[in-house]
C-alpha positions as CSV (number, residue, x, y, z in Angstrom):
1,X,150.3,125.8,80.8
2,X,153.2,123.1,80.4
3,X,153.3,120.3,78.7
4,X,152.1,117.7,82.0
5,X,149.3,120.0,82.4
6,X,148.5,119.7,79.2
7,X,149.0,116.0,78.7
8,X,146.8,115.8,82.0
9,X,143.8,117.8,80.6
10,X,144.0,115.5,77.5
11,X,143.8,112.6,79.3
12,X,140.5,114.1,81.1
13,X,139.1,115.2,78.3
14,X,139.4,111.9,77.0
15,X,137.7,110.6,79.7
16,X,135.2,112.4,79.8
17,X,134.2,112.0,75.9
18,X,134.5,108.6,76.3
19,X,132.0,108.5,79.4
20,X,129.9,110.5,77.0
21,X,130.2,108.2,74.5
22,X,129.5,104.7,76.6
23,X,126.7,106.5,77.7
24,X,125.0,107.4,74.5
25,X,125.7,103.7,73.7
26,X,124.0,102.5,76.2
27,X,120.4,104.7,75.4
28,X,120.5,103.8,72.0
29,X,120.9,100.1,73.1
30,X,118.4,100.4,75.5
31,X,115.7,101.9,73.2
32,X,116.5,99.4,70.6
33,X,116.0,96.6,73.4
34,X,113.3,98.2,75.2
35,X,111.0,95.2,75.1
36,X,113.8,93.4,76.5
37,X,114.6,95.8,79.2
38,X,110.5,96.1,80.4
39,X,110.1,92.1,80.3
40,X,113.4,92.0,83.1
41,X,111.6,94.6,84.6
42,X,108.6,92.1,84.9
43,X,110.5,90.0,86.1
44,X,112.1,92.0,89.1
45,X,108.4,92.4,89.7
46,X,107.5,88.8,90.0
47,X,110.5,88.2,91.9
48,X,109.7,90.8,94.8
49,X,106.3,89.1,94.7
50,X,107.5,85.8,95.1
51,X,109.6,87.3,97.7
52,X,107.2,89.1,99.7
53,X,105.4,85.4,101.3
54,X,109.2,84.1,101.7
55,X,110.1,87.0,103.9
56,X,107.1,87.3,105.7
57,X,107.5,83.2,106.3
58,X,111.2,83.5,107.3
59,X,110.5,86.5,110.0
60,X,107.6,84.7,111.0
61,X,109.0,81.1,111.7
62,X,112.4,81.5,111.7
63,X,113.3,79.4,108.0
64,X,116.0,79.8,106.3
65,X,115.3,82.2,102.6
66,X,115.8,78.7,100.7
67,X,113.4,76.9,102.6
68,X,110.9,79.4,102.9
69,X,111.2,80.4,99.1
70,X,111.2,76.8,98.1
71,X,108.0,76.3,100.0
72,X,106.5,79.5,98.3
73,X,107.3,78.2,95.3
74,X,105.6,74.5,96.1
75,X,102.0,76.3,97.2
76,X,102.4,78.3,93.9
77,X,102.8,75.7,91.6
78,X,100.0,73.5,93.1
79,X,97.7,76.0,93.6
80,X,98.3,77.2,89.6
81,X,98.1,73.4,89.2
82,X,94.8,73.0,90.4
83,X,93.4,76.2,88.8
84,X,94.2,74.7,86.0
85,X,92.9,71.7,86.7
86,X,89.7,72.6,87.9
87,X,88.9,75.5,85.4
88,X,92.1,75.6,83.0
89,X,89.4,73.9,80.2
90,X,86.8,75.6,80.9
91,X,88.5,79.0,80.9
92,X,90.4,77.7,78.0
93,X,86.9,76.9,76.1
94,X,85.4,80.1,76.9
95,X,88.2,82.2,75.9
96,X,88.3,80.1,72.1
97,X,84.1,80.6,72.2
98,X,84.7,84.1,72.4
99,X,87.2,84.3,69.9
100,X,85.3,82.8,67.5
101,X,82.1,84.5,68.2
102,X,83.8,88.0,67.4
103,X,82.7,88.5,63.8
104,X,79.0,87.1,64.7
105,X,79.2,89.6,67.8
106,X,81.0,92.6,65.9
107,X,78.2,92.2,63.0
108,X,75.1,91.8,65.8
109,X,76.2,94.7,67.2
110,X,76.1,96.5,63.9
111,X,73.2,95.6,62.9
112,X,71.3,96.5,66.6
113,X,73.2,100.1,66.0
114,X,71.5,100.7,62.5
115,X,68.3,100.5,63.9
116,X,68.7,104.1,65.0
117,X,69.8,106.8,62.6
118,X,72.3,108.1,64.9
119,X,73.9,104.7,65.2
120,X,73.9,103.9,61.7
121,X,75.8,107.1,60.4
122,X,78.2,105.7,63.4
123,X,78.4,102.5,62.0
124,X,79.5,104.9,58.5
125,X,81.8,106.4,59.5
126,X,83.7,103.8,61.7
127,X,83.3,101.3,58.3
128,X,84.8,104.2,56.4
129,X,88.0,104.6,58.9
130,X,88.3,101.1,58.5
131,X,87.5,100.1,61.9
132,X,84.6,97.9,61.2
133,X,85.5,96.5,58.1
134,X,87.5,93.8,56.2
135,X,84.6,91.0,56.7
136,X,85.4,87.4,57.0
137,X,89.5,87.5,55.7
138,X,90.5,90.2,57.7
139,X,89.5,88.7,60.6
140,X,91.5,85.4,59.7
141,X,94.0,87.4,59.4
142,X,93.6,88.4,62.9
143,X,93.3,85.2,63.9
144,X,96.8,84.3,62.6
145,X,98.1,87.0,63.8
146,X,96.4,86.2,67.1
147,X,98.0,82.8,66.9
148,X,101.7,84.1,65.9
149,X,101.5,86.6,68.8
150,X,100.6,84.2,71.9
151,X,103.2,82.1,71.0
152,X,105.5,85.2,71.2
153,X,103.3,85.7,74.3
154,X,104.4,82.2,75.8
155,X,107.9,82.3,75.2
156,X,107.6,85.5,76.9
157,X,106.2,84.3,79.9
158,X,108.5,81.3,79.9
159,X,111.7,84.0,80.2
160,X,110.0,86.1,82.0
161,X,108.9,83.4,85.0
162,X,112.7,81.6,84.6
163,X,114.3,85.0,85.1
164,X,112.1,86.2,88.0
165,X,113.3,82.5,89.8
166,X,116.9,83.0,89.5
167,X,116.0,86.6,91.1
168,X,114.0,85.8,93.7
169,X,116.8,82.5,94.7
170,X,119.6,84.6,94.9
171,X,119.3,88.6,94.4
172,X,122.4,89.5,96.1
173,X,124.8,89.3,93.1
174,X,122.2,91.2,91.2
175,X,122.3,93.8,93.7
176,X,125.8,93.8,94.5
177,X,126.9,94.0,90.7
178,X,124.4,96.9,89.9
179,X,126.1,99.3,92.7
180,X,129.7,98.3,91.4
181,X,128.3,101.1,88.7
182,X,128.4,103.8,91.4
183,X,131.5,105.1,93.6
184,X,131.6,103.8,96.5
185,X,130.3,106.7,98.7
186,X,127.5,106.3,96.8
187,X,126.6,102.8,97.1
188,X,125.1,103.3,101.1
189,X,122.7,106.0,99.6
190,X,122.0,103.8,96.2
191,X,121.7,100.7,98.3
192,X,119.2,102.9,100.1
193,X,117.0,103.9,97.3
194,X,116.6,100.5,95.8
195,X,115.3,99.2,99.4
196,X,112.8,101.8,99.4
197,X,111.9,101.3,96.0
198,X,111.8,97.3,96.3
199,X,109.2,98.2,99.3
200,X,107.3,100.1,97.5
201,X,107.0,97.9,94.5
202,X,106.1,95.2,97.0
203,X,103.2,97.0,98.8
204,X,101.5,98.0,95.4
205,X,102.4,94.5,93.7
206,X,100.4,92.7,97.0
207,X,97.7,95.6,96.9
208,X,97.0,95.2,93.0
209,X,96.8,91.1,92.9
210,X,94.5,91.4,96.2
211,X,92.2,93.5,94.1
212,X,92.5,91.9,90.9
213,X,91.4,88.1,92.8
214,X,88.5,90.1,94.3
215,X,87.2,91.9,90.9
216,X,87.9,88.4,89.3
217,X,85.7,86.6,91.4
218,X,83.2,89.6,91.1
219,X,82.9,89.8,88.3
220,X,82.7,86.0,87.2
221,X,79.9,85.9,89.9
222,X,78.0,88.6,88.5
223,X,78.4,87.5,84.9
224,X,77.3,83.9,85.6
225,X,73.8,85.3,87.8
226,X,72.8,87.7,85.0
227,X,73.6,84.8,82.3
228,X,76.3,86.0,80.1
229,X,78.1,84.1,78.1
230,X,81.7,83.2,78.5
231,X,81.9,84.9,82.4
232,X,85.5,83.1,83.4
233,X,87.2,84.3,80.4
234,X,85.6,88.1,80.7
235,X,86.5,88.1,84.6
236,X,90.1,86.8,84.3
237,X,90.2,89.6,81.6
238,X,88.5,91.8,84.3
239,X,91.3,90.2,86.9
240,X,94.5,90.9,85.0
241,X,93.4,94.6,83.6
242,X,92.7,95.1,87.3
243,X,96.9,95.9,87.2
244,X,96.5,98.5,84.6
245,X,94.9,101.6,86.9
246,X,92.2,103.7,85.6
247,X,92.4,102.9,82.2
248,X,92.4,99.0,82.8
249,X,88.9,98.5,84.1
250,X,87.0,100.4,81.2
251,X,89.1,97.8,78.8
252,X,87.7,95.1,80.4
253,X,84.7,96.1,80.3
254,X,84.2,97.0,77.1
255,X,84.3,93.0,75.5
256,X,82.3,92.1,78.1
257,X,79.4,95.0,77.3
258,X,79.8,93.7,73.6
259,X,79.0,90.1,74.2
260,X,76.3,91.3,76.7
261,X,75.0,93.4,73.9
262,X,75.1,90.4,71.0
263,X,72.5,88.7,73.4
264,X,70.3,91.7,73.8
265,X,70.8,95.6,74.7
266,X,69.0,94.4,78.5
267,X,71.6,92.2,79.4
268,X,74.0,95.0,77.7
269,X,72.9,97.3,80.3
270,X,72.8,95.1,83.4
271,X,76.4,93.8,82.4
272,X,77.4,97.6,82.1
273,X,75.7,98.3,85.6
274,X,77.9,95.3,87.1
275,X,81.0,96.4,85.8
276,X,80.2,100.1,87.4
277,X,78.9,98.9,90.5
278,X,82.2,96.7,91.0
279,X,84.4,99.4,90.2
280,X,83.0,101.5,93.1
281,X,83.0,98.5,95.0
282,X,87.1,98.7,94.2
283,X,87.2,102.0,94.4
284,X,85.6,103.2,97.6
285,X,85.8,99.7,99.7
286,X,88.5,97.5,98.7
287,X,91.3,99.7,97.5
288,X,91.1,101.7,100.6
289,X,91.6,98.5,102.9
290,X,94.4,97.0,100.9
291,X,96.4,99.7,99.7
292,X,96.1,101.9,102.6
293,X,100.1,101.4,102.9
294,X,101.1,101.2,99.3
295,X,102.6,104.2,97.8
296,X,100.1,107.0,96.5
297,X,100.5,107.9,93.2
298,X,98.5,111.0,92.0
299,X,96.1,110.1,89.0
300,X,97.6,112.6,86.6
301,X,101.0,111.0,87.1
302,X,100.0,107.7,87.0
303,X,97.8,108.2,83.4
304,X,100.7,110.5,81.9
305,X,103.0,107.4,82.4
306,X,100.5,105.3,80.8
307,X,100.2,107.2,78.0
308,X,104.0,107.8,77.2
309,X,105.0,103.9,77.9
310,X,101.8,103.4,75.5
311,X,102.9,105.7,72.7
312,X,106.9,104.7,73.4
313,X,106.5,100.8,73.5
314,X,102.8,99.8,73.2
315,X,101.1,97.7,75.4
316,X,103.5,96.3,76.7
317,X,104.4,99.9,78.5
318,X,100.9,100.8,79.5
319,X,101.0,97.1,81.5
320,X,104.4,98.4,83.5
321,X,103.6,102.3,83.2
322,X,102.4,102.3,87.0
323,X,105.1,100.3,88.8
324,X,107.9,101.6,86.8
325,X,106.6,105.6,87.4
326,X,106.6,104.5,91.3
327,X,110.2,103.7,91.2
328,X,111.1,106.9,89.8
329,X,108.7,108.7,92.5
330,X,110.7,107.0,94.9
331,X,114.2,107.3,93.2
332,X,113.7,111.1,92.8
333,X,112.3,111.7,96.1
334,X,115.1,110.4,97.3
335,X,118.2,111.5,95.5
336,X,116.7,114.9,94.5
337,X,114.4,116.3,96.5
338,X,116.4,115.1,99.6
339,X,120.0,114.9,98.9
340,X,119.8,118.1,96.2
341,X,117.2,119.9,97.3
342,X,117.7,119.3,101.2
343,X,114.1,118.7,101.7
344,X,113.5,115.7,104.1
345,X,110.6,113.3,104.3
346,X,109.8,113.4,101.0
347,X,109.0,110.1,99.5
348,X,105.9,109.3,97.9
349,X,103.4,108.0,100.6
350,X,100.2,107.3,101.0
């Protein structure tokens, strides 16, 4: 080997290490920044929601994508306006109520579990884990935290809803920049994949708020007839867990069993029965009709990604865990299965 040859298999080397190199960089920065990296994922999925109206009122009418996204944006903001409006206190109020009923709840439903023997070596051994004790200043120190934690929460959502706007305006440049990382026979195929995968995200992100309206207003409904207390706040919890499959539901339902269960074990049980009977309502009539063309996802997939995004980043991963493990469906379908393996048709479908 002479010296060019040489010099040349240096220089590739080089490259190469240093690829290696950038790379490694770029997963440690990303698992340092992970929260970062899943609240701009959030807002990629607000922005294909706020999207998905615009489109269908540009194809439909003929407007322009600024005037049809502008007037998207109008209907949203005064129809979250007048939510507010009309049941922003009183959702508000309930939600405080129930905060501050949680010791008084927590400690009723200790003392209705003693009453059996079963239920009072329960109540042992959960005060000797430490999950039912701590009394009055532990749960001020809840509270604080509580307080310290939605403010995070807010400014959150503020980036979050800011960032999702500039998306949705203009997502060309975003586009365009993020294949500039690929060669360019590879941009067609890339260009490709993240259609598919904005589709896909689209179809389940319309499906899932569909549902999560219809189990909101359900379960407000049912609450309010049966006489529970604080029904708004425990159905717009019911609403928004509505996004978290299979593990979601039985979340929301549990605060709401508890404050049925500081009234009374009846109201307990016919608040338990609600919660069932609306989740076969969603599960055998209403998912069926809306998300008969979102992607399918099979339940094992689905909770694994739940349960990895959960022990990885918290709950903040077990929110996104479903959406995110779609677009790699779709991703690997696509440039694996297909284009490596040769096997055709084979994205995720319903």
């Amino acid at each position: 080997m002479d010296r060019a040859e040489r010099k040349d298999t240096a220089q590739h080397a080089l490259v190469y290490v240093g690829i290696a190199v950038a790379v490694v960089v770029v997963l440690v920065l990303l698992w340092y920044a992970i929260d970062v990296v899943l609240l701009a994922f959030i807002g990629i999925l607000l922005a294909i929601l706020l999207r998905a109206p615009a489109d269908w009122l540009g194809a439909r009418f003929g407007l322009r994508e600024g005037l049809s996204l502008a007037i998207v944006g109008v209907v949203v903001a005064a129809v979250l306006g007048a939510a507010l409006v009309l049941f922003g206190q009183g959702i508000a109020a309930q939600a405080l109520g129930l905060i501050d009923r949680i010791p008084e709840i927590i400690a009723t439903f200790k003392e209705r579990l003693s009453e059996s023997e079963a239920g009072a070596r329960a109540v042992a051994l959960a005060e000797s884990s430490g999950m039912l004790a701590g009394g009055e200043a532990q749960f001020l120190g809840r509270g604080l935290g509580l307080i310290g934690s939605t403010f995070g929460a807010i400014a959150n959502l503020l980036i979050v809803v800011f960032f999702a706007v500039f998306m949705a305006a203009q997502p060309r440049p975003y586009v365009e920049g993020f294949l500039y990382l690929f060669a360019r026979n590879k941009r067609d195929r890339v260009r490709e994949v993240m259609h598919e995968i904005g589709h896909v995200l689209r179809r389940w992100l319309v499906g899932q708020s569909v549902l999560a309206v219809c189990v909101a207003l359900l379960s407000g409904i049912g609450l309010a007839l049966l006489g529970a207390p604080f029904p708004f706040a425990l159905a717009l919890l019911a609403g928004l867990m509505e996004f978290i499959p299979y593990i979601g539901p039985f979340v929301a339902a549990i605060p709401a069993i508890l404050v049925g269960f500081s009234e009374g074990p009846q109201l307990a049980l016919y608040v338990a029965l609600l919660f069932l009977a609306i989740q076969m309502i969603e599960s055998y009539v209403l998912a069926p009709l809306v998300q008969h063309r979102a992607v399918h996802l099979p339940p094992a997939v689905v909770l694994f990604a739940q349960v990895l995004m959960g022990v990885i980043v918290g709950a903040l991963g077990v929110a996104v865990a479903t959406p995110l493990a779609a677009a790699v469906m779709v991703a690997l379908s696509m440039l694996y299965v297909e284009d490596a393996l040769g096997e055709k048709n084979a994205k995720p479908g319903p």
